[in-house]
N, C-alpha and C positions, 0 to 999 in steps of 0.2 A: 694536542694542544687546541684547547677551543679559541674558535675567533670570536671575536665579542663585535657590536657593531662598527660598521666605518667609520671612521675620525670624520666629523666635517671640519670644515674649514671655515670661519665668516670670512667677509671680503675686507676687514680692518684686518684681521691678519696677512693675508697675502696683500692687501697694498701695503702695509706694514713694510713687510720683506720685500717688495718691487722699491719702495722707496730708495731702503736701506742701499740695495744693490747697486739701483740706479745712482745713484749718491758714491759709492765707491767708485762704479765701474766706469759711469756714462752709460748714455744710451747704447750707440752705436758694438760697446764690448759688452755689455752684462748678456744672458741669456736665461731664456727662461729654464732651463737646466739649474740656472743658479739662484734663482726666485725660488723654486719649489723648494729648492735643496733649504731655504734661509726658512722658509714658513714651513718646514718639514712633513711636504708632500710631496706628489707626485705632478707633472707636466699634466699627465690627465687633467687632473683637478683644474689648474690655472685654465687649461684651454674647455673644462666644463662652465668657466665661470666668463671666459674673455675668449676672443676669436682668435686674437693674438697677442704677441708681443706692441703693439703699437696701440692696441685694445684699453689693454692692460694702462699701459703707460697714461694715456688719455686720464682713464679714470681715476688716476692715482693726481695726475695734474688738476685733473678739474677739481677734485677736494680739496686739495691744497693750496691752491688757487683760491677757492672759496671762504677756507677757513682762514688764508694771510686778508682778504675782505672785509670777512667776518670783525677780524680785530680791530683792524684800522677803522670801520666806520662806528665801531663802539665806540673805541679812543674818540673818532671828532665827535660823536654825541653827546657824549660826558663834558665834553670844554663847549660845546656849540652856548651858543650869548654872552660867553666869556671876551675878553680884551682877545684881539687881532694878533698880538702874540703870545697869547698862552694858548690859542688858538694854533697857530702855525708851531710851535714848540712840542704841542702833545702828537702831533702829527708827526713830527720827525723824530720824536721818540718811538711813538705807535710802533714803526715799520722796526727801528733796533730791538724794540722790546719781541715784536713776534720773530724774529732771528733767534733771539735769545732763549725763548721759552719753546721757540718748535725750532729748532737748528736742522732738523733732515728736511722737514718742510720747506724752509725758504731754502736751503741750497738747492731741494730739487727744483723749486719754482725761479729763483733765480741764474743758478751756475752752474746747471746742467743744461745739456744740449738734447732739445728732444722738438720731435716732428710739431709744427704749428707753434712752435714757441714765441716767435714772434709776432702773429695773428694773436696770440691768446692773451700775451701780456699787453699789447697794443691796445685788446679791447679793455683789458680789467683797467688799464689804466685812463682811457679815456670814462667808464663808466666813476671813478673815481674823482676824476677832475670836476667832471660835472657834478656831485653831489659836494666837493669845496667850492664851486663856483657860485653853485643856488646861495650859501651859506654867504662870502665873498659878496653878492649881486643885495641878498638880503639886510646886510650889514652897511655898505657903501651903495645904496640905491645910485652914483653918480657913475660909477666905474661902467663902461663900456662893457656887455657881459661875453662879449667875444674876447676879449682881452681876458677878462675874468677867468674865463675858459684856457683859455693859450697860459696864463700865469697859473694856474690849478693845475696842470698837465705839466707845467717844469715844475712845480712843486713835490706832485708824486714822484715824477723821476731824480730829483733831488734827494727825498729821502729814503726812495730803493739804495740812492750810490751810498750815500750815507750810513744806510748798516752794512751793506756790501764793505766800505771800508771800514768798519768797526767788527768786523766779524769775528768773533770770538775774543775780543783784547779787551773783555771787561765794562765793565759800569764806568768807569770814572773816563775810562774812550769814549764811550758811546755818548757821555755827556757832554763829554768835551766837543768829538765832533757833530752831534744833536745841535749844540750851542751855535757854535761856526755856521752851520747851516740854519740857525733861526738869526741870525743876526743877516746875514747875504741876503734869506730872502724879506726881513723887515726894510733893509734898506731898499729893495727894489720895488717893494709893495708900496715907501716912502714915495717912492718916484713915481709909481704908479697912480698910487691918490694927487698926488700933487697934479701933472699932468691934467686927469680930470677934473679938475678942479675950475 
């Protein structure tokens, strides 16, 4: 039987399969035994392409990572000069919508456990604060921008909880609690302008 050439592999397939795993297994139990086995290669391969397991993992987080970014600062783009809340609304949608349209990506980025997770998410979300703050700062030239900042960073982490708690229960969840969380934080923003005022 002739052999025909080597299958290669791209590196969207085997994060593909690291995702998936990781997503089933966790970090700490998946193996790369079970990555290869999911993108249907060989250990070789993965460790031709990554040093390791922890290699791997990185790489797969920092895309995912990138692309949950990627959406979320589309979403504030597309509302940015709009009303303060349809502003703050598309935001807490943004984060349920990429749940929803990449579900292995935010659970690995969210609900999985893996090395620097906390360093990594700390940083995206402070790099995120700060671009609703400029916007926040631009809007209310009066607001304190340190404030602006400290209110921008509960607001990311507001609507990370926010589709964490809507996790797969639907559109009409996700509005419901999108909603809840655009009214809390209008009321606090209320209190915030006022304050400076």
């Amino acid at each position: 039987m002739a052999r025909g050439r080597p299958r290669t592999f791209s590196d969207d397939v085997l994060l593909a399969a690291a995702r998936s795993a990781l997503v089933d297994h966790g970090y700490h139990e998946v193996t790369m035994d079970e990555i290869a086995r999911r993108a249907g290669t060989s250990k070789q391969t993965l460790y031709a392409r990554y040093e390791d397991k922890a290699g791997l993992v990185t790489e797969c987080v920092r895309q995912d990572c990138a692309a949950m970014a990627d959406h979320l600062r589309s979403s504030y783009r597309e509302v940015r000069g709009r009303s303060l809340h349809t502003q703050v609304r598309a935001g807490m949608f943004a984060v349920a919508e990429f749940a929803a349209l990449e579900p292995e990506r935010f659970q690995l980025v969210m609900q999985v456990d893996w090395p620097e997770k906390f360093t990594t998410l700390e940083r995206l979300q402070a790099e995120l604060a700060d671009e609703i703050a400029a916007s926040f700062t631009a809007g209310f030239p009066d607001i304190d921008p340190r404030r602006a900042v400290d209110l921008s960073a509960l607001l990311v982490s507001l609507g990370w909880r926010t589709a964490l708690q809507a996790d797969g229960s639907g559109a009409d969840r996700v509005a419901e609690l999108a909603g809840l969380a655009t009214g809390l934080t209008m009321h606090g923003l209320a209190g915030l302008l006022t304050a400076s005022e």
